[in-house]
N, C-alpha and C positions, 0 to 999 in steps of 0.2 A: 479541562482545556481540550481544545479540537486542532489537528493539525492537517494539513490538506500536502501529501506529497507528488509531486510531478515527476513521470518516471521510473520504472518499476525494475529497473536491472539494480546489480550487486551493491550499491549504494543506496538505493532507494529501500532494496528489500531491508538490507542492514540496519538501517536509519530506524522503518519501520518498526521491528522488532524494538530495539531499542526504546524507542517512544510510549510503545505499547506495556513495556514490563516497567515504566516510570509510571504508570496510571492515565495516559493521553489516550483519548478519544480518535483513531488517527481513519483518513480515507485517502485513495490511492487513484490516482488517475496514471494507466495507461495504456497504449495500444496495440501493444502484443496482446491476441485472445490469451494464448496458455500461458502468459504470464498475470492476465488478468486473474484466469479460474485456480492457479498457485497461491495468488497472495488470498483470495478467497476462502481457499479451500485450506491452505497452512495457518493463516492468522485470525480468521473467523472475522473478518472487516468490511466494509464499502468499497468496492472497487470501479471508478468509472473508465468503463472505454470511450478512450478517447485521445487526442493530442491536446498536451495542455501546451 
């Protein structure tokens, strides 16, 4: 399953995680740059810049 999160601060990254070690396919939309190249770069995911 694919889950699409909006928002990439302290709940979003949490969530993230969470999703990811259940087996979910998950991608991250948001628009801080260096929060983009974090979730990137710590969870190995999709990250869209951008406002969702």
């Amino acid at each position: 399953m694919h889950s699409l999160i909006i928002g990439g601060g302290k709940i979003g990254y949490y969530l993230t995680k969470v999703l990811i070690e259940k087996g979910y396919d998950v991608s991250v939309v948001e628009k801080e740059k260096d929060a983009c190249q974090k979730f990137a770069n710590d969870l190995n995911i999709t990250v869209i810049k951008g406002d969702g």
